[in-house]
Biopython code that builds the backbone (N, CA, C, O; Angstrom):
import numpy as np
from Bio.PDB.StructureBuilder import StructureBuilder

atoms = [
    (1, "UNK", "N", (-4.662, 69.373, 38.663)),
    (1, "UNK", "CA", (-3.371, 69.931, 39.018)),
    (1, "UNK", "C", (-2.958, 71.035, 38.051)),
    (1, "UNK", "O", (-2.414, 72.091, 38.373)),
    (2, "UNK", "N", (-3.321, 70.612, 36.719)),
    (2, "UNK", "CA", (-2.998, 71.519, 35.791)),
    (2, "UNK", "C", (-3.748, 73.521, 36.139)),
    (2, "UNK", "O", (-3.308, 74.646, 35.906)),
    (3, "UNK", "N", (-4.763, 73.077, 36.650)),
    (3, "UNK", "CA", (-5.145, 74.405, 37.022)),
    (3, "UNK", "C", (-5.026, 75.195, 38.561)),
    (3, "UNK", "O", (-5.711, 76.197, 38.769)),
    (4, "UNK", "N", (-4.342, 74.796, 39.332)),
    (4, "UNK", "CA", (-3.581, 74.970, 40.801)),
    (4, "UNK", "C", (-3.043, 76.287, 39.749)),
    (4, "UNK", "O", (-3.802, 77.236, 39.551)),
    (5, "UNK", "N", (-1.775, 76.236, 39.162)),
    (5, "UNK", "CA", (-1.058, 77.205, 39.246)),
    (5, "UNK", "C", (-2.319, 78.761, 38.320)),
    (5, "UNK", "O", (-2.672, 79.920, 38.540)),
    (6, "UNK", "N", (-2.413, 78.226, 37.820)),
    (6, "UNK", "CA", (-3.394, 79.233, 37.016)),
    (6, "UNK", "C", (-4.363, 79.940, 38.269)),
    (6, "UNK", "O", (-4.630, 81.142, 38.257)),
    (7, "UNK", "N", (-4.741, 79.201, 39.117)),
    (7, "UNK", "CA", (-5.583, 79.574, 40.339)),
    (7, "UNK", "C", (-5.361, 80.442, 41.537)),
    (7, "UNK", "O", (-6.034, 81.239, 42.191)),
    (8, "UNK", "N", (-3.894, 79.866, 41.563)),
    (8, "UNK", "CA", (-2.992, 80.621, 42.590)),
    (8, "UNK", "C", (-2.801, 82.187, 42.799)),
    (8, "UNK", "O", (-2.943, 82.962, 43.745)),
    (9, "UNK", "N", (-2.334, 82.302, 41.201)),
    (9, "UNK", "CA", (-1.814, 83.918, 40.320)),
    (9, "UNK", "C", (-2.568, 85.024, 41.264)),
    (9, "UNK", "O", (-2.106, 85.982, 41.885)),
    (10, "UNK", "N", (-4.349, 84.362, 41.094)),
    (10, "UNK", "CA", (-5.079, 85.311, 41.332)),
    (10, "UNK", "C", (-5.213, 85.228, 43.109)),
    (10, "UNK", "O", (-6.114, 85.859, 43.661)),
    (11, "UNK", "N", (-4.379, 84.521, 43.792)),
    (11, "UNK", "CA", (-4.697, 85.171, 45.326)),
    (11, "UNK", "C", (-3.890, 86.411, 45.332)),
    (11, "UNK", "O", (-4.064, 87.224, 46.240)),
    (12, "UNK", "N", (-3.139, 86.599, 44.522)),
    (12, "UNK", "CA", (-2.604, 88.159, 44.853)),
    (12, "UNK", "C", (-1.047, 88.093, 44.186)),
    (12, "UNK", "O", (-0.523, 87.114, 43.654)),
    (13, "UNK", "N", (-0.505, 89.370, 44.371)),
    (13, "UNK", "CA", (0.505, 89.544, 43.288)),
    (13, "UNK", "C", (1.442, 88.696, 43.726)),
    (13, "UNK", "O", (1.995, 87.918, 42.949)),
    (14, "UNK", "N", (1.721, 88.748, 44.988)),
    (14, "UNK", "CA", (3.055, 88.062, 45.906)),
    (14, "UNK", "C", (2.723, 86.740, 46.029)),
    (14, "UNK", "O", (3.515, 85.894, 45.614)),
    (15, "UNK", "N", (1.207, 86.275, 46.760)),
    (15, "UNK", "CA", (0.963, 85.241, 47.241)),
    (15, "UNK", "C", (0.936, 84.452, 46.211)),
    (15, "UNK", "O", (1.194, 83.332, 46.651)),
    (16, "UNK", "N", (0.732, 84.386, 44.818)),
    (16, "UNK", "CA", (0.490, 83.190, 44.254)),
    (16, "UNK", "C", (1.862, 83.197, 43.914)),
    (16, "UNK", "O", (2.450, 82.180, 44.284)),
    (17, "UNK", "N", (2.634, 84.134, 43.250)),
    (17, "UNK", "CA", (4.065, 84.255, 42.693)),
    (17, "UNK", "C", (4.782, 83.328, 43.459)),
    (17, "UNK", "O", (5.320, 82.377, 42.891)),
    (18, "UNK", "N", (4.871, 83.486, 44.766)),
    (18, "UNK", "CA", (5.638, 82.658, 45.947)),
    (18, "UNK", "C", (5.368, 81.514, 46.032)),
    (18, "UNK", "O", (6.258, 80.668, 45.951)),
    (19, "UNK", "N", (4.173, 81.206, 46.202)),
    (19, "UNK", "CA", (3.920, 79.567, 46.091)),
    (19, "UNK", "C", (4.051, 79.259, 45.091)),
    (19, "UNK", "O", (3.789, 78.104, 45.428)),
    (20, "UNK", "N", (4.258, 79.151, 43.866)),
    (20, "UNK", "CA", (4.307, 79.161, 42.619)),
    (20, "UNK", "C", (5.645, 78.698, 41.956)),
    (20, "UNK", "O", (5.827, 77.596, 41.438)),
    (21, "UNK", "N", (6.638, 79.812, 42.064)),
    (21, "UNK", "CA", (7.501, 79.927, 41.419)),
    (21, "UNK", "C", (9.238, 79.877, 42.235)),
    (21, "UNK", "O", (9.400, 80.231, 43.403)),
    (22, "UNK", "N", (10.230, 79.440, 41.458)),
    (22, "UNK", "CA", (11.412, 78.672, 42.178)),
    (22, "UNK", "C", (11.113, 77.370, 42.685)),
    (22, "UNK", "O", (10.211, 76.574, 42.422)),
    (23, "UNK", "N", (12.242, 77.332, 43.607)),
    (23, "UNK", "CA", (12.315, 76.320, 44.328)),
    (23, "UNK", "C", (11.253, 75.975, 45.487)),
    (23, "UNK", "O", (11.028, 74.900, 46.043)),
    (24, "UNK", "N", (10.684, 77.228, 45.662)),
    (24, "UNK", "CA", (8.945, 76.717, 46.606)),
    (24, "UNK", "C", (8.309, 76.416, 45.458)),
    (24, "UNK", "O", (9.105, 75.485, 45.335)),
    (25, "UNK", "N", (7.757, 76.335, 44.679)),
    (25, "UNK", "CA", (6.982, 75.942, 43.894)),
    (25, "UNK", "C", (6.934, 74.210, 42.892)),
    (25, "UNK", "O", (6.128, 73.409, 42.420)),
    (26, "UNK", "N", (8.701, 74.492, 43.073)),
    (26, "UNK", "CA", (8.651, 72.571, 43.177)),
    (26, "UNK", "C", (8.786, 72.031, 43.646)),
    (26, "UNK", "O", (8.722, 70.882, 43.209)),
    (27, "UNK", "N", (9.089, 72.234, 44.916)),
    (27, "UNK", "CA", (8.416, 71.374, 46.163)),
    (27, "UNK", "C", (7.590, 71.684, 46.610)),
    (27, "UNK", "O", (7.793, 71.493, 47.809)),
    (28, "UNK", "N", (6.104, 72.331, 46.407)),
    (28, "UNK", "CA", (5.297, 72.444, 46.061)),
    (28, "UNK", "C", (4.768, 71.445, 45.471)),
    (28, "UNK", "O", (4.287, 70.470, 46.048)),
    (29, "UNK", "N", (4.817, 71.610, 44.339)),
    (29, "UNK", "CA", (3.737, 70.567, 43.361)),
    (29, "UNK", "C", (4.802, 69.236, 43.152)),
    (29, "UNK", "O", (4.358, 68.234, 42.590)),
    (30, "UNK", "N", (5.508, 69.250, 43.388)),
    (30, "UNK", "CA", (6.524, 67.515, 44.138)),
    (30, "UNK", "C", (5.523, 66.985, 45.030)),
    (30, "UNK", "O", (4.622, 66.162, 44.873)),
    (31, "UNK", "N", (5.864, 67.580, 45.877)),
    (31, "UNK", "CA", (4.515, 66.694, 47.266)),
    (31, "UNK", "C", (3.664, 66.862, 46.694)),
    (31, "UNK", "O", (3.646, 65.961, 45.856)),
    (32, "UNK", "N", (2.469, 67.770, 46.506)),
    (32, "UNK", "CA", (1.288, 67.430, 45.820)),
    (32, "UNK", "C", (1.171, 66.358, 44.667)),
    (32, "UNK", "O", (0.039, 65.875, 44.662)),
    (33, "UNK", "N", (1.973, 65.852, 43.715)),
    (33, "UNK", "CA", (2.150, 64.881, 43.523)),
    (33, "UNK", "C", (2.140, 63.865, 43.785)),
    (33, "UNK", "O", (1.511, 62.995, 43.183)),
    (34, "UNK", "N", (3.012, 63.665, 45.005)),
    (34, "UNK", "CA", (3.274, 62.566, 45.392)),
    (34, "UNK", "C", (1.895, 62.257, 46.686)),
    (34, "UNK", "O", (1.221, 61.230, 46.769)),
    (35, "UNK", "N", (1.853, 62.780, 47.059)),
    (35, "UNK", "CA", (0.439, 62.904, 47.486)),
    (35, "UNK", "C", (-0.581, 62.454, 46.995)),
    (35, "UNK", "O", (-1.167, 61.464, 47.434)),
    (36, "UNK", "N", (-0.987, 63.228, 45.859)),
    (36, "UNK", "CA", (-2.331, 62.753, 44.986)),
    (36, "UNK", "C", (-2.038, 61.413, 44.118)),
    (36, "UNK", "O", (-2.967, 60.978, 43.439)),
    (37, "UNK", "N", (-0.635, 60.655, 44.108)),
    (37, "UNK", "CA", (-0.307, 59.758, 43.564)),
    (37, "UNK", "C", (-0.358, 58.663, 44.862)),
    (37, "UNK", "O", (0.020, 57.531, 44.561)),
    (38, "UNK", "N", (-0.703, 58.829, 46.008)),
    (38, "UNK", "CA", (-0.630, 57.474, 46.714)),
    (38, "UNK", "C", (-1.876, 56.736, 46.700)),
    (38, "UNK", "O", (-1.699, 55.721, 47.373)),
    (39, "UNK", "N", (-3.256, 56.788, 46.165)),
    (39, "UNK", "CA", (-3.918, 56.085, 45.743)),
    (39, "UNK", "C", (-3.754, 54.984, 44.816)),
    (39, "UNK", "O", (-4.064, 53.798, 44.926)),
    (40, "UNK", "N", (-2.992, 55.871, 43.528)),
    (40, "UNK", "CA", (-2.529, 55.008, 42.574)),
    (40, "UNK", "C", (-1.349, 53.831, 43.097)),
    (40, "UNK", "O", (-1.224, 52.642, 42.801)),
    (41, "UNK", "N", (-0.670, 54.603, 43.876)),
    (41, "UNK", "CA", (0.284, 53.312, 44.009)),
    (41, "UNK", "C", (-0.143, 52.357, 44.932)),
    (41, "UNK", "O", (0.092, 51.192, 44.612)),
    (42, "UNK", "N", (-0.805, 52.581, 46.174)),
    (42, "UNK", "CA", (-1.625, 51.546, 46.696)),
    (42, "UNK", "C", (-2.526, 50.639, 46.001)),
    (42, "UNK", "O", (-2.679, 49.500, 46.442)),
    (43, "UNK", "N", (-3.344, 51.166, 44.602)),
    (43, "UNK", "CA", (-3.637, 50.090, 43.649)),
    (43, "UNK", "C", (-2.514, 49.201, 43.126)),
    (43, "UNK", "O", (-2.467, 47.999, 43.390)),
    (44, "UNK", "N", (-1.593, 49.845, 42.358)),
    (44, "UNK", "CA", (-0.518, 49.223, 41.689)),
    (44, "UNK", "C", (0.156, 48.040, 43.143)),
    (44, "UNK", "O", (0.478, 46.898, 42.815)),
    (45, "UNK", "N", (0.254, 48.342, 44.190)),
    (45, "UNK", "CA", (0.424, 46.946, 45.111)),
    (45, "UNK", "C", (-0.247, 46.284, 45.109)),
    (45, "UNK", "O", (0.166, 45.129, 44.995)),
    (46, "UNK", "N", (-1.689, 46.483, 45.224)),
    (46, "UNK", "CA", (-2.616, 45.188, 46.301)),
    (46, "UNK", "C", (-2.379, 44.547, 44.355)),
    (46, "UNK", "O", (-1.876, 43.435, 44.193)),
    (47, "UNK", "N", (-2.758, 45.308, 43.233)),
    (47, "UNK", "CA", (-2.757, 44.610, 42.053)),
    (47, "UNK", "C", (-1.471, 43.377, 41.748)),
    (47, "UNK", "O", (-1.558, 42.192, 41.429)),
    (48, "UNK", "N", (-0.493, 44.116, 41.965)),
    (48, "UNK", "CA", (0.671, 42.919, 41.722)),
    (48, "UNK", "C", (1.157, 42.505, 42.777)),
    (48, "UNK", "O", (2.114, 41.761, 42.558)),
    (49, "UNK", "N", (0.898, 42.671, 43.992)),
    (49, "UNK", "CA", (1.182, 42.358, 45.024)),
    (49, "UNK", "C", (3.142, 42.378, 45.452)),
    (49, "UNK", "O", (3.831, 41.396, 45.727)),
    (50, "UNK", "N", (3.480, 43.496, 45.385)),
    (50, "UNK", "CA", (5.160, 43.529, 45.180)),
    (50, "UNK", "C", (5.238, 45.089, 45.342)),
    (50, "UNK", "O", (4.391, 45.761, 44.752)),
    (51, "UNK", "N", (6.360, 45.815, 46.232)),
    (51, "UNK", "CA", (6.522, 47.036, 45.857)),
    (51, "UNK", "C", (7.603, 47.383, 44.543)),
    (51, "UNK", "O", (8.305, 48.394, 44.569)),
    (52, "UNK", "N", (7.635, 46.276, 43.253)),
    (52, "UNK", "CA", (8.167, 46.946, 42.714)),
    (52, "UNK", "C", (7.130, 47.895, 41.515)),
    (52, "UNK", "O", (7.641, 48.816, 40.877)),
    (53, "UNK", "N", (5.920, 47.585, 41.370)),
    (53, "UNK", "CA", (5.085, 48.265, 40.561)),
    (53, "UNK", "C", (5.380, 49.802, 40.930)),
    (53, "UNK", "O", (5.951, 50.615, 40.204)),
    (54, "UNK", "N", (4.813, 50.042, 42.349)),
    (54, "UNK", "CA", (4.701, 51.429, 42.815)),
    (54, "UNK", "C", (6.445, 52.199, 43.066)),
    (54, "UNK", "O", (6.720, 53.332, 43.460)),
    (55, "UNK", "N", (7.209, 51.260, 42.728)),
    (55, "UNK", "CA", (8.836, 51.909, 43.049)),
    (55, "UNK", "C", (9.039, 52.128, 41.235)),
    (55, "UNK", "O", (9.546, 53.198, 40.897)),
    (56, "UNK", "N", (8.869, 51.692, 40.747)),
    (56, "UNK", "CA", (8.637, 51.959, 39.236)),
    (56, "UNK", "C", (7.702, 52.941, 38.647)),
    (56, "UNK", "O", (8.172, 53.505, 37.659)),
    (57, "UNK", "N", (6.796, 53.212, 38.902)),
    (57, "UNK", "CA", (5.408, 54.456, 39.127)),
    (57, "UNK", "C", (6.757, 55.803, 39.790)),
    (57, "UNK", "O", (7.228, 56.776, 39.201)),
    (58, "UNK", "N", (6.915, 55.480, 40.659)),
    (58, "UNK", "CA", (7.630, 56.624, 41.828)),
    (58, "UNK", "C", (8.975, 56.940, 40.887)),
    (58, "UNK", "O", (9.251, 58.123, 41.086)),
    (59, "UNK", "N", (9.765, 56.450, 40.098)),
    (59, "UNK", "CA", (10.811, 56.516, 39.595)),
    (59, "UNK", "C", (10.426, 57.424, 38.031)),
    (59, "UNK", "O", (10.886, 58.460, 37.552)),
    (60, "UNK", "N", (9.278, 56.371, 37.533)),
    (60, "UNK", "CA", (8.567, 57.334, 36.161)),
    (60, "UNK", "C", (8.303, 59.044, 36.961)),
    (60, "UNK", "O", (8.874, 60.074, 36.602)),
    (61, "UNK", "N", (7.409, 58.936, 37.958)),
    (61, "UNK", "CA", (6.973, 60.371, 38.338)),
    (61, "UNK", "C", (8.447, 61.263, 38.570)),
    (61, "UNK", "O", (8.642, 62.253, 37.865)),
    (62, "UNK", "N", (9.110, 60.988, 39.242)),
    (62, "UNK", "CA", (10.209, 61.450, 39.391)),
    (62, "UNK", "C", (11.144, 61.954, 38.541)),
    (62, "UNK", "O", (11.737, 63.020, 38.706)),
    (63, "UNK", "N", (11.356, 60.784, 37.136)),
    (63, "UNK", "CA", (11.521, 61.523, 35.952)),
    (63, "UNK", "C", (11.261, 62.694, 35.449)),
    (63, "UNK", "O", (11.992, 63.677, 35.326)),
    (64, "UNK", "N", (9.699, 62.456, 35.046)),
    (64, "UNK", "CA", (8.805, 63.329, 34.573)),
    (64, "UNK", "C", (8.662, 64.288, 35.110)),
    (64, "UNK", "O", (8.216, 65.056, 34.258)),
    (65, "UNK", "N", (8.752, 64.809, 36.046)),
    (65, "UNK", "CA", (8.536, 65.738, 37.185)),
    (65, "UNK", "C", (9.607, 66.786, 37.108)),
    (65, "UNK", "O", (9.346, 67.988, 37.159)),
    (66, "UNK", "N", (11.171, 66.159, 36.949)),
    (66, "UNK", "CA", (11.977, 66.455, 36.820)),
    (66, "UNK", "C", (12.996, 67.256, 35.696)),
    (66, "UNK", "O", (13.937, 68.043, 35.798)),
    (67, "UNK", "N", (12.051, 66.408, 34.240)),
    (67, "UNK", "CA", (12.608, 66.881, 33.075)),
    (67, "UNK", "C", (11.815, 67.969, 33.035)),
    (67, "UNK", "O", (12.542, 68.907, 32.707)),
    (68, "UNK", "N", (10.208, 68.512, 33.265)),
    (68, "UNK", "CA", (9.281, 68.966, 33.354)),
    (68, "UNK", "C", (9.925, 70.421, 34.167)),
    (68, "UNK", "O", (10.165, 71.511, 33.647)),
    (69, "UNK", "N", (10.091, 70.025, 35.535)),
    (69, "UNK", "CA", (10.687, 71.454, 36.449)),
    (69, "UNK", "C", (11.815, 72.095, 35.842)),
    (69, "UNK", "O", (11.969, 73.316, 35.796)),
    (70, "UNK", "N", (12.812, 71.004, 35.252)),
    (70, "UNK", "CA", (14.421, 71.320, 35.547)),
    (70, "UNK", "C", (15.288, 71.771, 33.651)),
    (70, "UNK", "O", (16.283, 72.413, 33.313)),
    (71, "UNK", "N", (14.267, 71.043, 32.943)),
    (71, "UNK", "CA", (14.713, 71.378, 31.277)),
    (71, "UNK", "C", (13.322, 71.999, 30.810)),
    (71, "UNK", "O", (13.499, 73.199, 30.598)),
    (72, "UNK", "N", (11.982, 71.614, 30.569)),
    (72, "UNK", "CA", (11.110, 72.202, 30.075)),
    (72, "UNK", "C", (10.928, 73.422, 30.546)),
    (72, "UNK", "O", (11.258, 74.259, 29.705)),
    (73, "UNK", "N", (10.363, 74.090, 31.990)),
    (73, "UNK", "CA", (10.274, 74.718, 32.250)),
    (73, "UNK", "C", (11.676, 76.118, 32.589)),
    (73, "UNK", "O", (11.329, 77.251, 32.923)),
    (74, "UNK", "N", (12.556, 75.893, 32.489)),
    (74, "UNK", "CA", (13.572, 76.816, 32.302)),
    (74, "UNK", "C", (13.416, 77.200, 30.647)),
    (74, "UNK", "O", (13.082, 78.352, 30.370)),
    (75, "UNK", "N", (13.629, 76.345, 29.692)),
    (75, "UNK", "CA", (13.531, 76.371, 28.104)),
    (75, "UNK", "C", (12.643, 77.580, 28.066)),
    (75, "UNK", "O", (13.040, 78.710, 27.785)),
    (76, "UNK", "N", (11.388, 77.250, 28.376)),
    (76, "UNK", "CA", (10.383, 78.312, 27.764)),
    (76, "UNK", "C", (9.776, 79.476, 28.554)),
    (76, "UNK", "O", (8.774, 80.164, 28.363)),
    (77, "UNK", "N", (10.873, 79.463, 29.662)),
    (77, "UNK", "CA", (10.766, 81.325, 30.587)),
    (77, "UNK", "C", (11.986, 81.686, 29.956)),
    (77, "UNK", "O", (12.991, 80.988, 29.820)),
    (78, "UNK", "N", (11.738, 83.123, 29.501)),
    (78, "UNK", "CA", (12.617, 83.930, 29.000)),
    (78, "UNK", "C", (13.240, 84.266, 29.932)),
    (78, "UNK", "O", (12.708, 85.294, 30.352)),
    (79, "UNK", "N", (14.323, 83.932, 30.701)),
    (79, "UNK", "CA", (15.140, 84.745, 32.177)),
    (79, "UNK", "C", (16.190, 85.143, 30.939)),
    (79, "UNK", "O", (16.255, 86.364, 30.800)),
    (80, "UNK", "N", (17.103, 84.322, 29.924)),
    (80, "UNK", "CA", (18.311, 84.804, 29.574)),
    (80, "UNK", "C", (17.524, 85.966, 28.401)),
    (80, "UNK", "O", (16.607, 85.907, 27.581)),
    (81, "UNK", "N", (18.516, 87.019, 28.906)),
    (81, "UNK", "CA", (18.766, 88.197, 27.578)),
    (81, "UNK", "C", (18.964, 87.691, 26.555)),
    (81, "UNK", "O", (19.697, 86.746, 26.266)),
    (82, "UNK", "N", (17.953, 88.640, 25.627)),
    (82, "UNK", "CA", (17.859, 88.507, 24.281)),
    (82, "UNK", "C", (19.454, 89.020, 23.493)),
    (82, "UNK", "O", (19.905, 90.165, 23.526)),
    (83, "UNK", "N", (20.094, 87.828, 22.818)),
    (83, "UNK", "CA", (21.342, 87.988, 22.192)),
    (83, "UNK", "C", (21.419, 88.958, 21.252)),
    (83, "UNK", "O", (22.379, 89.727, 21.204)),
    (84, "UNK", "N", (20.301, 89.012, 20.328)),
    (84, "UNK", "CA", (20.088, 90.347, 19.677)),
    (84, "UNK", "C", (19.402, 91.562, 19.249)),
    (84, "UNK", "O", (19.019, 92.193, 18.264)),
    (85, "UNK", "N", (19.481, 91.541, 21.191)),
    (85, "UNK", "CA", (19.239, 92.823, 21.566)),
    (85, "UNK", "C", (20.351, 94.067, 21.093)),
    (85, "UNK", "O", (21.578, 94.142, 21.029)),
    (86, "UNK", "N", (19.460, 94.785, 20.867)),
    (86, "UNK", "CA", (20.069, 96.222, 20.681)),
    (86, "UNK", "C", (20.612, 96.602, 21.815)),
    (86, "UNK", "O", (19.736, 96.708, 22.673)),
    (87, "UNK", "N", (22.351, 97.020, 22.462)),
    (87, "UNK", "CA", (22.667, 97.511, 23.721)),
    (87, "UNK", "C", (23.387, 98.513, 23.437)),
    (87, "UNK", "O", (24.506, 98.710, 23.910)),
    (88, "UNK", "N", (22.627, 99.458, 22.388)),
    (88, "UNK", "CA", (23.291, 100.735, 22.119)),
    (88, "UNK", "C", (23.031, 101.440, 23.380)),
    (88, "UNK", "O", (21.921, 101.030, 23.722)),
    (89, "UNK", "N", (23.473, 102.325, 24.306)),
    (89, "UNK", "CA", (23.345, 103.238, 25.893)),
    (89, "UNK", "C", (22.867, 104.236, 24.808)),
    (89, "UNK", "O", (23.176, 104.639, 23.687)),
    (90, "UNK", "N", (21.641, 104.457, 26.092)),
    (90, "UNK", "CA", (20.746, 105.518, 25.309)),
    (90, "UNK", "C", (21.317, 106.909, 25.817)),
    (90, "UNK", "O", (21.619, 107.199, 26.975)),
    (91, "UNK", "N", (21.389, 107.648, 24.761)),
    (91, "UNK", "CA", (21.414, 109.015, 25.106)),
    (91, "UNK", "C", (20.872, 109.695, 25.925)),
    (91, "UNK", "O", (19.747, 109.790, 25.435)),
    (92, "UNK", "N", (20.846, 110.577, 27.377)),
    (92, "UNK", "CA", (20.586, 111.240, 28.070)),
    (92, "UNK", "C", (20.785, 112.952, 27.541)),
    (92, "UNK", "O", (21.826, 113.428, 27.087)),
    (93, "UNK", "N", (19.362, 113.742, 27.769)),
    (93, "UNK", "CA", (19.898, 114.668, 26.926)),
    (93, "UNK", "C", (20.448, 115.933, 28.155)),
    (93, "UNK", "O", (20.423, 115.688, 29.361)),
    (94, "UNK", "N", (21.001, 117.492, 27.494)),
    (94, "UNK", "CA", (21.844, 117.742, 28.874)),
    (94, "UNK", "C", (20.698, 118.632, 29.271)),
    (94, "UNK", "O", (19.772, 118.984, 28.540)),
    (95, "UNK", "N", (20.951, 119.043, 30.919)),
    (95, "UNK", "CA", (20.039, 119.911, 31.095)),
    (95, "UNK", "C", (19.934, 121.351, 30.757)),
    (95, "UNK", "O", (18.885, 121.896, 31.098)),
    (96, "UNK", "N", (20.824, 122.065, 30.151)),
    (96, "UNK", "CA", (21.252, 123.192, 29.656)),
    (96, "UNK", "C", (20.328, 123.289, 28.398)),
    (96, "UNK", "O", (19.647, 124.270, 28.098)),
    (97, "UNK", "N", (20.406, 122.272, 27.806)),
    (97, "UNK", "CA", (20.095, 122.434, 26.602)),
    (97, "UNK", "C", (18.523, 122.258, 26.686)),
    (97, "UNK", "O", (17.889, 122.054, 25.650)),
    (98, "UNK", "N", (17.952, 122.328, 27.798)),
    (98, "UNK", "CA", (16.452, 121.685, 28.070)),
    (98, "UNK", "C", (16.027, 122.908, 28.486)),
    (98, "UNK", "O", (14.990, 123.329, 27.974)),
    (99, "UNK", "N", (16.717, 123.738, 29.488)),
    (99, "UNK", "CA", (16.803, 124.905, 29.591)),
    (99, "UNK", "C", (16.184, 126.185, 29.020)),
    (99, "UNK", "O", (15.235, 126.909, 29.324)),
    (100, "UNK", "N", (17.580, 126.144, 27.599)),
    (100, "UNK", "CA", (17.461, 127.040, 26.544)),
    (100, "UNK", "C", (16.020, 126.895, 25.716)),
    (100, "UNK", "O", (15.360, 127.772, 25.158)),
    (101, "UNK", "N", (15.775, 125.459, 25.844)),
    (101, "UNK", "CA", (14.439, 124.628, 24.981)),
    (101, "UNK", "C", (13.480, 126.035, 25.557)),
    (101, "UNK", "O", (13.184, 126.969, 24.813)),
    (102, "UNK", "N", (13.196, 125.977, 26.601)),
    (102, "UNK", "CA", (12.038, 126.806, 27.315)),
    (102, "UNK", "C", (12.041, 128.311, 27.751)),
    (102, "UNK", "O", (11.334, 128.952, 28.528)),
    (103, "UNK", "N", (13.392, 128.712, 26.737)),
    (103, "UNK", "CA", (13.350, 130.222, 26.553)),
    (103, "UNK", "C", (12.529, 131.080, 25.794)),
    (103, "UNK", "O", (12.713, 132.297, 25.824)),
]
sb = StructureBuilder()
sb.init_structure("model")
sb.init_model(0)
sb.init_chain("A")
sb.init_seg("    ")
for serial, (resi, resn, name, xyz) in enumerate(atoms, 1):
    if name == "N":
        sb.init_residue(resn, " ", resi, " ")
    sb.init_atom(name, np.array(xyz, "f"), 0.0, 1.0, " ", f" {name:<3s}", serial, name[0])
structure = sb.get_structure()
């Protein structure tokens, strides 16, 4: 799973971006999850014979999944502006004077 997204990038600039990233992208790899996790929880039943093993499994994933999409992954994409950034407005120079330059 870990290498899906790394894999994606390269179908193309848009196509992997889109499946990838936002809210398609975690529901996205939500279902794929939960998906590639119903083996495991069909063990975790026939083993204890009870759905509370696999409702406990489903509650951990859900966690994890969650702190993962919703705090880790916001934390370490730079979307917010840098606080100390320089927002001096850059000078535009005039055209007159660009003019005279090429006299």
């Amino acid at each position: 799973m870990g290498l899906l997204p790394h894999l994606l990038h390269h179908v193309g600039l848009l196509g992997g971006a889109v499946l990838v990233t936002g809210a398609t992208g975690n529901l996205l790899f939500a279902v794929l999850g939960l998906v590639f996790s119903l083996p495991l929880l069909r063990r975790l039943y026939r083993r204890f014979g009870t759905w509370k093993a696999p409702t406990l499994a489903l509650a951990v994933f859900a966690l994890m999944f969650s702190l993962s999409a919703f705090l880790i992954g916001p934390a370490i994409s730079d979307d917010e502006p840098n606080p100390g950034r320089d927002r001096t407005p850059v000078q535009t120079p005039d055209p007159d004077e660009h003019e005279r330059h090429h006299d």
